[in-house]
N, C-alpha and C positions, 0 to 999 in steps of 0.2 A: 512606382507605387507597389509592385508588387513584390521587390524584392522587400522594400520599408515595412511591408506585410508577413512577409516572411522574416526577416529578422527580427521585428518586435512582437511578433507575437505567436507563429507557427513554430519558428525550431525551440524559445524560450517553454512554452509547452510538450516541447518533444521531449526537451533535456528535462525538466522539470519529472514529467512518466518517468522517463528512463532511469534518473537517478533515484527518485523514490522506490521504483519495481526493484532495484539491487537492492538497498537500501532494506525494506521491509523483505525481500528473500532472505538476506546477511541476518535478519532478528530472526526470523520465524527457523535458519537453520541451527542460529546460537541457540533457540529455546529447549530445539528438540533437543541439541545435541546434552543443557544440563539438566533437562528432563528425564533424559533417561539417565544419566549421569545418577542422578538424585534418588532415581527407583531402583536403579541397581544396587545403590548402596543403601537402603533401607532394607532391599532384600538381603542383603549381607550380615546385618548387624540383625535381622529376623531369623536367621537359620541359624541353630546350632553348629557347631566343627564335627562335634560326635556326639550320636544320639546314644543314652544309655538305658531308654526306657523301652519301654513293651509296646507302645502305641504306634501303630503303623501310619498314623500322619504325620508322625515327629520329622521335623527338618526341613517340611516341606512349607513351601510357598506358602499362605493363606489365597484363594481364588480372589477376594477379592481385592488383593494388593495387585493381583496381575493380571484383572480386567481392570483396573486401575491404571494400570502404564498401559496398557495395548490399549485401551478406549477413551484416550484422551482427547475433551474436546479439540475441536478442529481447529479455531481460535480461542490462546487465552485473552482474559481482559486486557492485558497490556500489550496484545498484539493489536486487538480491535482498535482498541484506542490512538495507537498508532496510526492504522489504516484510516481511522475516520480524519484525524489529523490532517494527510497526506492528500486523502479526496478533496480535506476544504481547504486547503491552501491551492493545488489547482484550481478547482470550482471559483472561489475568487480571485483567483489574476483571468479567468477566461470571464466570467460575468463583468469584472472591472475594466479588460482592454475590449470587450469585444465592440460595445456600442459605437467606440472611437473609428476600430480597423473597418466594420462593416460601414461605418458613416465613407470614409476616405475611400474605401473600396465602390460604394455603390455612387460616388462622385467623380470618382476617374475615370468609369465604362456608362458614365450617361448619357443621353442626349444631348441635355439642357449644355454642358459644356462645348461641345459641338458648335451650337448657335449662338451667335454672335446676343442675340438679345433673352435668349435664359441666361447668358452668364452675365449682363447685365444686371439684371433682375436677382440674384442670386446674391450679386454686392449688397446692393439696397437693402 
Protein backbone atom coordinates (compact mmCIF):
# COMPACT_ATOMS: atom_id res chain seq x y z
CA UNK A 1 0.00 0.00 0.00
CA UNK A 2 2.42 2.28 0.45
CA UNK A 3 4.56 2.13 -2.25
CA UNK A 4 0.79 2.14 -4.61
CA UNK A 5 0.80 5.53 -2.51
CA UNK A 6 3.78 6.65 -3.41
CA UNK A 7 3.73 5.85 -6.96
CA UNK A 8 0.37 7.13 -7.84
CA UNK A 9 0.22 9.81 -6.21
CA UNK A 10 3.33 11.38 -4.13
CA UNK A 11 6.21 11.15 -6.64
CA UNK A 12 3.32 11.97 -9.90
CA UNK A 13 2.93 15.41 -7.57
CA UNK A 14 6.66 15.67 -7.04
CA UNK A 15 7.35 15.43 -10.88
CA UNK A 16 4.30 17.36 -11.72
CA UNK A 17 6.06 20.78 -8.87
CA UNK A 18 9.35 20.00 -10.32
CA UNK A 19 8.62 20.21 -13.92
CA UNK A 20 6.30 23.24 -13.75
CA UNK A 21 8.92 25.27 -11.20
CA UNK A 22 11.61 24.73 -14.51
CA UNK A 23 9.08 25.18 -16.68
CA UNK A 24 7.64 28.84 -15.31
CA UNK A 25 11.55 29.76 -14.22
CA UNK A 26 12.57 28.99 -18.34
CA UNK A 27 9.36 31.83 -19.11
CA UNK A 28 9.75 34.20 -16.42
CA UNK A 29 13.90 34.21 -17.55
CA UNK A 30 12.86 34.24 -21.63
CA UNK A 31 10.68 37.35 -20.38
CA UNK A 32 13.23 39.15 -18.74
CA UNK A 33 15.66 38.40 -21.04
CA UNK A 34 13.22 40.26 -24.34
CA UNK A 35 12.18 42.69 -21.92
CA UNK A 36 15.04 44.05 -21.64
CA UNK A 37 16.05 43.16 -25.11
CA UNK A 38 12.95 45.30 -26.13
CA UNK A 39 13.96 48.42 -23.76
CA UNK A 40 17.32 48.62 -24.83
CA UNK A 41 16.32 48.95 -28.25
CA UNK A 42 13.78 51.60 -27.89
CA UNK A 43 16.23 53.30 -25.95
CA UNK A 44 18.36 53.18 -29.07
CA UNK A 45 16.19 54.25 -31.64
CA UNK A 46 15.31 57.23 -28.73
CA UNK A 47 18.65 58.76 -28.64
CA UNK A 48 20.19 60.75 -31.20
CA UNK A 49 24.03 59.34 -32.70
CA UNK A 50 24.97 63.20 -32.41
CA UNK A 51 23.31 65.91 -30.76
CA UNK A 52 23.67 69.20 -32.84
CA UNK A 53 21.63 71.45 -30.58
CA UNK A 54 22.10 73.59 -27.46
CA UNK A 55 19.84 71.75 -25.04
CA UNK A 56 21.61 70.04 -22.42
CA UNK A 57 19.00 67.08 -22.15
CA UNK A 58 19.50 66.27 -25.91
CA UNK A 59 20.50 62.33 -26.23
CA UNK A 60 19.50 61.59 -23.08
CA UNK A 61 17.21 58.85 -21.77
CA UNK A 62 13.70 60.38 -21.04
CA UNK A 63 13.29 59.11 -16.91
CA UNK A 64 10.52 57.80 -17.53
CA UNK A 65 11.57 55.16 -20.26
CA UNK A 66 14.00 54.13 -17.53
CA UNK A 67 11.95 53.62 -14.52
CA UNK A 68 10.02 51.86 -17.05
CA UNK A 69 12.61 49.04 -17.64
CA UNK A 70 14.08 49.00 -14.05
CA UNK A 71 10.39 49.09 -12.39
CA UNK A 72 8.87 46.39 -14.08
CA UNK A 73 5.99 44.74 -12.65
CA UNK A 74 7.16 41.65 -10.84
CA UNK A 75 4.63 39.31 -12.90
CA UNK A 76 3.38 40.06 -16.24
CA UNK A 77 -0.11 38.99 -17.30
CA UNK A 78 1.13 36.16 -19.12
CA UNK A 79 3.26 35.05 -16.58
CA UNK A 80 0.40 35.00 -13.97
CA UNK A 81 -1.58 33.26 -16.03
CA UNK A 82 0.60 30.72 -16.40
CA UNK A 83 1.22 30.33 -12.87
CA UNK A 84 -2.45 30.10 -12.16
CA UNK A 85 -2.53 27.46 -14.83
CA UNK A 86 0.15 25.25 -13.21
CA UNK A 87 -1.38 25.66 -9.42
CA UNK A 88 -4.82 24.24 -11.01
CA UNK A 89 -3.64 21.54 -12.74
CA UNK A 90 -1.78 20.36 -9.52
CA UNK A 91 -4.63 21.54 -7.11
CA UNK A 92 -6.79 19.11 -9.21
CA UNK A 93 -4.99 15.86 -9.67
CA UNK A 94 -4.35 16.24 -5.61
CA UNK A 95 -8.22 17.16 -4.87
CA UNK A 96 -9.14 14.29 -7.51
CA UNK A 97 -6.63 11.24 -6.23
CA UNK A 98 -6.67 12.38 -2.76
CA UNK A 99 -10.05 11.01 -1.30
CA UNK A 100 -9.15 7.58 -3.16
CA UNK A 101 -5.16 7.30 -1.61
CA UNK A 102 -6.47 8.59 1.85
CA UNK A 103 -9.65 6.07 1.58
CA UNK A 104 -6.85 3.02 0.80
CA UNK A 105 -4.42 4.42 3.28
CA UNK A 106 -6.73 4.84 6.40
CA UNK A 107 -7.93 0.97 5.32
CA UNK A 108 -4.53 -0.69 5.44
CA UNK A 109 -3.36 0.75 9.07
CA UNK A 110 -6.97 0.14 10.61
CA UNK A 111 -8.19 -1.87 13.20
CA UNK A 112 -11.28 -3.02 11.67
CA UNK A 113 -9.07 -5.19 9.16
CA UNK A 114 -7.14 -6.72 11.94
CA UNK A 115 -10.50 -8.34 13.28
CA UNK A 116 -11.78 -10.96 11.81
CA UNK A 117 -15.59 -9.67 12.10
CA UNK A 118 -15.03 -5.72 11.07
CA UNK A 119 -13.64 -7.10 8.04
CA UNK A 120 -16.73 -9.09 7.73
CA UNK A 121 -18.96 -6.33 8.24
CA UNK A 122 -16.95 -4.22 5.95
CA UNK A 123 -18.05 -6.68 2.83
CA UNK A 124 -21.70 -6.31 3.62
Amino acid sequence: MTFTFVWNYALPVMIFAYCYVRIFHTIRRQSKVMSHHTASSRRNQDIPMASTSRDPNAGQVPQQQVTEATNAPKLSGTELNILQTMIAVIACFIVCWSPIMISNVTRTFTVCQILPVCAQLSLM
